[in-house]
C-alpha positions, 0 to 999 in steps of 0.5 A: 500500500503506497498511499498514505491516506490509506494506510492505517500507519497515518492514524499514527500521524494524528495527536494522541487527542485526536486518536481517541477521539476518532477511536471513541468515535468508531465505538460509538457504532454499531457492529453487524455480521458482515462487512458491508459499509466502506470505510469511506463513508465511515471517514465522511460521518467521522468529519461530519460530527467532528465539525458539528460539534467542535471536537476531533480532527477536520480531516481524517484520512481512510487510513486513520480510520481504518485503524481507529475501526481497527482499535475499536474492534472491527473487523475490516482488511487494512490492505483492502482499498476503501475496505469494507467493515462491519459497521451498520449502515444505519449509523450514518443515518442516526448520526445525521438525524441526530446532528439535525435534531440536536444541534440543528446541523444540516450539512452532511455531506 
């Protein structure tokens, strides 16, 4: 894997506030059976509600995800481009509403 932005070696790029905050993030989801949701679209809710409520990272790279996924116990390829994990889908959509309806934030991306 050449591309830092996929490797989970960039997490380690983060301040160590940042880490855990990503990785408090990612326990904050749901674990299912199998892997069906891009670690992509997880990296995107992370950024959403990191600038919604002021905390975290602006940006997060896939693979600093991809390790927070993997220090929150799920199960992903860190090899895998865009790997897929076993988050559920409808966390991004609990997130949204949760944005929208708590802080009024709508610019989820």
């Amino acid at each position: 894997m050449s591309n830092l932005n996929q490797s989970t070696k960039d997490f380690y790029n983060y301040s160590e506030l940042d880490q855990s905050q990503m990785i408090d993030f990612c326990r904050s989801l749901t674990p299912t059976k199998a892997r069906r949701t891009s670690t992509y679209s997880v990296k995107h809710w992370a950024e959403n509600v990191f600038r919604a409520v002021g905390t975290g990272p602006s940006y997060v790279s896939t693979g600093a995800i991809k390790e927070a996924l993997l220090k929150a116990g799920f199960d992903l390829n860190p090899e895998e481009f865009n790997a897929r994990v076993n988050v559920s889908e409808r966390d991004g959509r609990r997130w949204k509403k949760h944005l929208q309806e708590q802080l009024g934030w709508d610019q989820w991306l």
